[in-house]
C-alpha positions in Angstrom: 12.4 15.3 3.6 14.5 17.6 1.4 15.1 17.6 -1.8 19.0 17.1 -1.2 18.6 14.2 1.0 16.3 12.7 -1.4 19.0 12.8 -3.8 21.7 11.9 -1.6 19.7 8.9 0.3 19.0 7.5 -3.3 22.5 7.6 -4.5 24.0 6.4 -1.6 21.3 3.2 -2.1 22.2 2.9 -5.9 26.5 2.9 -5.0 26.0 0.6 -2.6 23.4 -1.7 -4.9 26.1 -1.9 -7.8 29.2 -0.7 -7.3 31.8 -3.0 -7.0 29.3 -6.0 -7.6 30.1 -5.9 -11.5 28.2 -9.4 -11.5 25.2 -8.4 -10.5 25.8 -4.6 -12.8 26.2 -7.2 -15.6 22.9 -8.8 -15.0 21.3 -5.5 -14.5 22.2 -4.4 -17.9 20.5 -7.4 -19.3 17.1 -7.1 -17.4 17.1 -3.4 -18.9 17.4 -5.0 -22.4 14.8 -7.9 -21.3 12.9 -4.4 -20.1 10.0 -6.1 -17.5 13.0 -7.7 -15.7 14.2 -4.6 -14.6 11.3 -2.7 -14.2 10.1 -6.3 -11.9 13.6 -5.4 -9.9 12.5 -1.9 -9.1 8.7 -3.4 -7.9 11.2 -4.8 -5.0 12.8 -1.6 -4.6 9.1 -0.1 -4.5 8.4 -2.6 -1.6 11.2 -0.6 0.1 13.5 -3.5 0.6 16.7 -2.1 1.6 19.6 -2.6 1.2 18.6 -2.7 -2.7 17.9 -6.6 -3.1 19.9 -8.9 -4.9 19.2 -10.5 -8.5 16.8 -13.6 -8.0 14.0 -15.4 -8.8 14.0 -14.7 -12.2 10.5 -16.1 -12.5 8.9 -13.5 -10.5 11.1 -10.5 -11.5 9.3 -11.1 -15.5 5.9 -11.6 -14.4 5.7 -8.3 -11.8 7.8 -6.3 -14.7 4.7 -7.5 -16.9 2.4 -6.5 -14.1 4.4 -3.3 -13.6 4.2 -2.6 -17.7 0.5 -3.4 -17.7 -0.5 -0.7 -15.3 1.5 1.9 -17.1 0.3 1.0 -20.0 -3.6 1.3 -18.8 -2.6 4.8 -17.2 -1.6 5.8 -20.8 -4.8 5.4 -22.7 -6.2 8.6 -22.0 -2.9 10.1 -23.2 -3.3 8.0 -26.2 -6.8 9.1 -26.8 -6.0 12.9 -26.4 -3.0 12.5 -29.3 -5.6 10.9 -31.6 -8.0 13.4 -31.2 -6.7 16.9 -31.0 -3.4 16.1 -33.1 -4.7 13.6 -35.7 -7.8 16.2 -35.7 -5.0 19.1 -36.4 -3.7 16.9 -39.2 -6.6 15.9 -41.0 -7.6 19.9 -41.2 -4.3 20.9 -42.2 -3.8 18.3 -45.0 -7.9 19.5 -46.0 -6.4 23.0 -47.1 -8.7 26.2 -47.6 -10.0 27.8 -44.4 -8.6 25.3 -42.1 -4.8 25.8 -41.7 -6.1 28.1 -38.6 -8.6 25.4 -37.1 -5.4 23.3 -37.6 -3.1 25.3 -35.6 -5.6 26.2 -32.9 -6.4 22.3 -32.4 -2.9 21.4 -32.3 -2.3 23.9 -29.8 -5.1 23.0 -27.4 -4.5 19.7 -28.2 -0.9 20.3 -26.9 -1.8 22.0 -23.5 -4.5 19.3 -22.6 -1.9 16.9 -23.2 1.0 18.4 -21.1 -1.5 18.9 -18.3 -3.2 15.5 -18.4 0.5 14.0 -18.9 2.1 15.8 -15.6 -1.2 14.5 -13.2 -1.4 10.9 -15.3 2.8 10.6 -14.4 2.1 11.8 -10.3 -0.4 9.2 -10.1 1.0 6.2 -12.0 4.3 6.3 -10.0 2.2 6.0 -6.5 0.0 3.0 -8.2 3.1 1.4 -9.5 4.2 1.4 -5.7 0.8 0.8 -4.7 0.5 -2.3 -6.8 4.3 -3.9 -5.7 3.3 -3.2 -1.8 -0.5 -4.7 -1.6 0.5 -7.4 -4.8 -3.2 -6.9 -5.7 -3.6 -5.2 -9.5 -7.1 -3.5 -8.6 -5.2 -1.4 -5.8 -3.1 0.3 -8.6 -6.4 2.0 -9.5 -7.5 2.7 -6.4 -7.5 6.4 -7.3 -9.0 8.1 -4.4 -6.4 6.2 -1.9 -3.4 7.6 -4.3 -4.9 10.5 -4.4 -4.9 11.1 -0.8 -1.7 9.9 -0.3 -0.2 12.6 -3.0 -2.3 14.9 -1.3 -0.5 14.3 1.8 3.1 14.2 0.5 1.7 17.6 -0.9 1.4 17.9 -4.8 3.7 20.8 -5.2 6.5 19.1 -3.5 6.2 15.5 -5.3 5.6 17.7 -8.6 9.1 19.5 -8.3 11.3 16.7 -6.2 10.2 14.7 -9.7 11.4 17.6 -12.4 14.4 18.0 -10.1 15.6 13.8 -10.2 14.3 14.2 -13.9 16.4 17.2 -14.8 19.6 15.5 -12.7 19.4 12.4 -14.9 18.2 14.0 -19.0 21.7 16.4 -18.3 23.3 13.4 -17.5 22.0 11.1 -20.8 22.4 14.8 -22.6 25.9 14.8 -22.2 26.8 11.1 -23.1 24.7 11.1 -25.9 27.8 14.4 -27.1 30.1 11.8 -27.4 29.9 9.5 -30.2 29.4 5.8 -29.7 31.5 5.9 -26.6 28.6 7.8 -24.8 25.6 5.4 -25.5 27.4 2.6 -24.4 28.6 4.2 -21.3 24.6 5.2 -21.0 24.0 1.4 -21.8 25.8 0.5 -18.9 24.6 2.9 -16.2 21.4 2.6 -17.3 20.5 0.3 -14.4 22.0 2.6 -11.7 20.0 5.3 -13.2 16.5 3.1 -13.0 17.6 2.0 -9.2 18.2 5.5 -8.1 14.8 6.2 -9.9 12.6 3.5 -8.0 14.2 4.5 -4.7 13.9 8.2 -5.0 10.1 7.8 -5.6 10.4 5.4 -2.9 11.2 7.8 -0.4 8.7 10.5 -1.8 5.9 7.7 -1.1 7.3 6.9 2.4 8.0 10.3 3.7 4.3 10.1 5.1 2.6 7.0 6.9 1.2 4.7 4.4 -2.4 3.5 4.4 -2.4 0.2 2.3 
């Protein structure tokens, strides 16, 4: 699939999931306040329900948001442990004076690059095993690393990589520009908010469905 019919297909899902049903828009904007209701809505989106499913069982929607957060949350502690390291490292021997403002620098700036890189592979593989986990329901299968790995392998790493910084550039111009305009542009980025999150889950849907999936 490519890259413009990703983006099409996924808006076209995300009109048709809000637009005009100012209801449900209006419920939408409160899940992404209560944050693991929406981020439970896209777990049905990550099932590949289509079209995009309507707003119930509230019940549900919290506790696989939670599930959802959880897993993300796990995926971050190597990220976590990097920052402590190589940049609280960087600050303790730049604050120490003398001879180490260069030992400072140089950690920081390793620090840095391991970061980026482990950040870009961590964010490819907990996308899949936030899919992984809505479509099995079973939390070990989320880190089931070799099976996500072979199933990026088979999208094909380069193209997940850049359909992702393209959907990512397409939505930070967008929250670029409303954040310009005072107050009037973060609450217009308030509101659509929830398309942006929809259009999200479904793009990455389709990366993850444009080859057979072994679950």
């Amino acid at each position: 699939m490519d890259y413009g019919t990703l983006i099409g297909r996924s808006y076209e899902y995300t009109t048709e999931a809000v637009w005009g049903k100012w209801g449900k828009w209006v419920l939408l904007i409160i899940s992404s306040i209560i944050f693991p209701l929406i981020m439970g809505y896209m777990m049905e989106i990550y099932r590949g329900r289509t079209p995009a499913p309507e707003l119930k069982d509230w019940i549900k929607l919290f506790v696989d948001g939670v599930k959802l957060f959880i897993v993300e949350l796990i995926y971050s502690i190597p990220l976590i442990i990097v920052a402590l390291v190589f940049f609280g490292g960087a600050a303790l021997a730049f604050y120490s004076g003398g001879g180490m403002t260069a030992a400072a620098s140089a950690t920081f700036i390793i620090g840095s690059i391991i970061f980026f890189v482990l950040a870009v592979l961590i964010g490819l593989v907990s996308i899949f095993a936030g899919i992984r986990l809505a479509r099995t329901d079973r939390f070990g299968e989320a880190f089931n690393i070799s099976a996500i790995i072979g199933h990026i392998g088979a999208v094909g790493w380069l193209y997940y990589l850049v359909a992702l910084v393209i959907a990512y550039i397409i939505v930070w111009v967008v929250t670029f520009v409303l954040m310009l305009i005072p107050i009037v542009g973060g609450l217009i980025l308030l509101i659509i908010t929830p398309a942006i999150s929809i259009f999200m889950a479904r793009y990455v849907t389709l990366i993850y469905e444009s080859v057979p999936v072994s679950e």
